[in-house]
C-alpha positions as CSV (number, residue, x, y, z in Angstrom):
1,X,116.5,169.8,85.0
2,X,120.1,169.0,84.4
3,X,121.8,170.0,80.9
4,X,124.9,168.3,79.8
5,X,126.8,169.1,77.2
6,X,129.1,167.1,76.2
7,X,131.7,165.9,72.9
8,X,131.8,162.2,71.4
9,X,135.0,163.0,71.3
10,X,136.7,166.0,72.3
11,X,140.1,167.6,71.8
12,X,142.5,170.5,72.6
13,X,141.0,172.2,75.7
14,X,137.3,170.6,75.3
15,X,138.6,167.3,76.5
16,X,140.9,169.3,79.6
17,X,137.4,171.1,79.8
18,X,134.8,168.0,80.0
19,X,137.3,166.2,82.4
20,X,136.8,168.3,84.7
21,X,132.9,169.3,84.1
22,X,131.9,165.8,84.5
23,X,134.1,165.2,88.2
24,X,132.2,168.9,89.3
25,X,129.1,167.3,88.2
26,X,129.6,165.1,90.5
27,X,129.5,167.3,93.2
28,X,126.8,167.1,95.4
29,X,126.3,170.5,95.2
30,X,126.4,171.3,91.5
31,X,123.1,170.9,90.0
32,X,124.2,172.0,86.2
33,X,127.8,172.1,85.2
34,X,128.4,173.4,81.7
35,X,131.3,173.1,79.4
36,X,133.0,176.4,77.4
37,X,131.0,179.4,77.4
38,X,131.1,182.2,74.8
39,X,130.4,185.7,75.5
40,X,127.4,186.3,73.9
41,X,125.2,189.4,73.3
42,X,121.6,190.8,72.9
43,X,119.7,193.4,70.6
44,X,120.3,196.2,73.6
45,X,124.7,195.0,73.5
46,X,123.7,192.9,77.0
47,X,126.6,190.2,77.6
48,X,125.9,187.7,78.7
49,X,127.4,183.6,79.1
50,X,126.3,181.6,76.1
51,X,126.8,178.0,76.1
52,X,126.2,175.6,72.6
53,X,123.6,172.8,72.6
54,X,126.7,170.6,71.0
55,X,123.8,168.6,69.5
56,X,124.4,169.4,65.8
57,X,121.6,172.2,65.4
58,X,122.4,175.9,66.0
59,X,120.6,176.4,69.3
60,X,122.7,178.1,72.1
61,X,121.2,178.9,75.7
62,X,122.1,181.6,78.2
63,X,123.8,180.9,81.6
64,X,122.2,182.8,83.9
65,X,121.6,182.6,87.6
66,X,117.8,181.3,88.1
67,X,116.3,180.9,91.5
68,X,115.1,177.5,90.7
69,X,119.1,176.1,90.2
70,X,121.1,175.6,93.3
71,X,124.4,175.7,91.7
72,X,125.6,175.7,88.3
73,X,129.4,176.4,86.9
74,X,130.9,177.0,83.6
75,X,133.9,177.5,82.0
76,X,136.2,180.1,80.0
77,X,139.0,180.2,78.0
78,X,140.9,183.3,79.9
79,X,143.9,183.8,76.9
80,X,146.2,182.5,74.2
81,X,146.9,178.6,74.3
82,X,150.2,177.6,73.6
83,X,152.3,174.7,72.2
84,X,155.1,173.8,73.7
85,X,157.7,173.7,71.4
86,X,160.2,170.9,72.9
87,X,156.9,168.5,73.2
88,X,154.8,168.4,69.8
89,X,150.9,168.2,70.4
90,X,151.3,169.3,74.1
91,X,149.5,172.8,74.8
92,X,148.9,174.6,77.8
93,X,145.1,176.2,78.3
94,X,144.3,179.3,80.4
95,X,141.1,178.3,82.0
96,X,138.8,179.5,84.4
97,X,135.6,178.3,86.6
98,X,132.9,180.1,88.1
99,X,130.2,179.2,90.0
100,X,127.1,180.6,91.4
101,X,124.8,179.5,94.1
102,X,122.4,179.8,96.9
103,X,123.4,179.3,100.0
104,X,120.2,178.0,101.5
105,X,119.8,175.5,98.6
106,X,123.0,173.7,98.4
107,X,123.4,172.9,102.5
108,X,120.5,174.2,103.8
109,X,121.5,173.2,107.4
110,X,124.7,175.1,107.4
111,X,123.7,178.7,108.5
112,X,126.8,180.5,107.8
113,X,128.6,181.6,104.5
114,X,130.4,178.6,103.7
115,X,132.0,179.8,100.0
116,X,135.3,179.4,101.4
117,X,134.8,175.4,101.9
118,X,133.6,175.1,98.5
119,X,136.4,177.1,97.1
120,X,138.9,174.7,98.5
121,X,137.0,171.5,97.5
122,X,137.5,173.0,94.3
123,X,140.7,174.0,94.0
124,X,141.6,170.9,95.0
125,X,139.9,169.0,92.7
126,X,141.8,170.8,89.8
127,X,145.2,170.7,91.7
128,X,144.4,166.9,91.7
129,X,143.7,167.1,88.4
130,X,147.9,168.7,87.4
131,X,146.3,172.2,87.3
132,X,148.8,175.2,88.1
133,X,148.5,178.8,88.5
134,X,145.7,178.0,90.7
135,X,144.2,181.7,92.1
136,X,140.6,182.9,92.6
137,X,138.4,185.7,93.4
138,X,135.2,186.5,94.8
139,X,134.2,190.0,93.6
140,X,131.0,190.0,91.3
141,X,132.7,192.4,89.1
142,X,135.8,190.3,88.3
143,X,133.5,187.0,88.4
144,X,131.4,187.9,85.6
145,X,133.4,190.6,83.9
146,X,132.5,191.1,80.5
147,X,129.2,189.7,81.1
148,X,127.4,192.7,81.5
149,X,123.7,191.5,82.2
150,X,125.0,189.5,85.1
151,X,127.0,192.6,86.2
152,X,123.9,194.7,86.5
153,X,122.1,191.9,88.8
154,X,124.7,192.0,90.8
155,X,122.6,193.5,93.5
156,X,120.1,190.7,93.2
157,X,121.9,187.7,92.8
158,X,125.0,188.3,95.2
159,X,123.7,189.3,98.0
160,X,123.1,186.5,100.6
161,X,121.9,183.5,100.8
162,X,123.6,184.0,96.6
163,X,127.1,183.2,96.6
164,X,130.0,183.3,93.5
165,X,133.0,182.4,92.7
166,X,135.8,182.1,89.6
167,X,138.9,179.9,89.7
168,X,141.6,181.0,87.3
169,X,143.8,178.0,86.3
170,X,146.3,176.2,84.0
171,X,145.6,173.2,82.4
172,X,147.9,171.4,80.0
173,X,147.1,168.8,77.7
174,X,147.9,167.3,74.1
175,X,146.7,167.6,70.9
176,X,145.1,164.5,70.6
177,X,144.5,162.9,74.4
């Protein structure tokens, strides 16, 4: 089942954000793509990705990989966002994507490790989209850092056919686009 979650009307980095979750969802490939995550935690101090319903009630769900998903990405909010101070209402977001997978799911016909390819159909989406600072890494512990629950299933969920990624980016954007 596909979960969106999405704003009527979003601002400030939401909008920069949902742009670009609904042209991933529209990858092939991508079965869920969520918007901001917050890092949240359990009873035991677990991290883990916690993303809002956005549907008015106080329900949250955890991001985690699940071997029924082929692919799902979500978003963070990697620093400080800034105003530019010769535009008014412009801003400039640190962002980042990541995205996990199984191999055999999303192209089951290709039998090699095809991260890179999807890496670049990314990046170029974003660089499409007038993102700068482009950059992006594929170790587990930089992927999900902070995120210790995913961090201990490392092991299970990044060894092949399970594949990961996270795109660092810049995005800017106004106040009220």
């Amino acid at each position: 089942m596909s979960l969106k979650y999405t704003y009527s009307s979003p601002k400030l980095h939401d909008k920069e954000i949902q742009t670009l979750q609904t042209l991933f969802e529209a990858y092939a490939w991508v079965e869920d793509a969520y918007p901001l995550v917050r890092k949240g935690e359990d009873a035991e101090g677990n991290g883990f990705p916690l993303v809002y319903a956005n549907d008015g009630s106080d329900t949250s769900y955890k991001v985690l990989p699940d071997s029924e998903i082929s692919c799902f990405c979500f978003f963070e909010l990697e620093g400080e966002v800034t105003r530019f101070e010769e535009s008014m209402g412009k801003y400039s977001y640190p962002l980042s994507v990541t995205f996990w997978l199984q191999l055999d799911k999303v192209y089951p016909a290709k039998a090699y490790d095809y991260t890179s390819e999807l890496i670049v159909a990314v990046m170029n989406t974003l660089d499409d989209q007038g993102c700068t600072d482009i950059s992006y890494t594929t170790d587990p512990d930089d992927i999900f850092e902070g995120f210790s629950e995913l961090q201990e299933k490392t092991t299970q969920h990044f060894m092949r056919n399970y594949s990961a990624f996270k795109i660092y980016f810049t995005k800017e954007g106004t106040q009220c686009n």
